[in-house]
C-alpha positions, 0 to 999 in steps of 0.5 A: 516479511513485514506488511506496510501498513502504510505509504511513505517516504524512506527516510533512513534505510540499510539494504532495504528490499520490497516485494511490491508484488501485490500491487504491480504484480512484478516478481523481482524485489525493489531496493529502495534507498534515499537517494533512488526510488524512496516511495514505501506503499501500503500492502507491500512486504519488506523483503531483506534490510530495514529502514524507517519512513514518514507516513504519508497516507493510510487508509482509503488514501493510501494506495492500496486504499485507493486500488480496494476503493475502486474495485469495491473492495473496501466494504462498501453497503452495495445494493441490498435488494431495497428501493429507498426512493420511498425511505 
């Protein structure tokens, strides 16, 4: 039940099973392994095995980030009623 808190690459890894519902809204766990489908991203949930990864984005780079970024989710100062034409 693990959260990833950011993407990577699997570099070492025992029966290792992702839900990676939250971003595909797939129901079934992934196995990942070195040789097929090594890709770990952010905002998954590790969901049997372990294994260890390279990070490669965290943040508004990562793919979570980038999904909560488009969305405008990501606590952006949206308009608050101002005009700052004159500021």
């Amino acid at each position: 039940g693990d959260l990833l808190p950011a993407d990577g690459v699997l570099i070492q890894g025992n029966d290792l099973k992702i839900d990676e519902s939250a971003l595909t809204g797939e129901s079934d766990h992934v196995r990942k392994s070195l040789d097929k489908d090594p890709l770990l991203l952010s905002g998954t949930h590790v969901m049997e095995g372990s294994g260890r990864m390279v990070v490669t984005a965290v943040g508004v780079n990562s793919q979570s980030g980038i999904i909560f970024t488009l969305l405008g989710a990501a606590g952006d100062d949206e308009d608050d009623g101002k005009d700052r034409k004159g500021d």
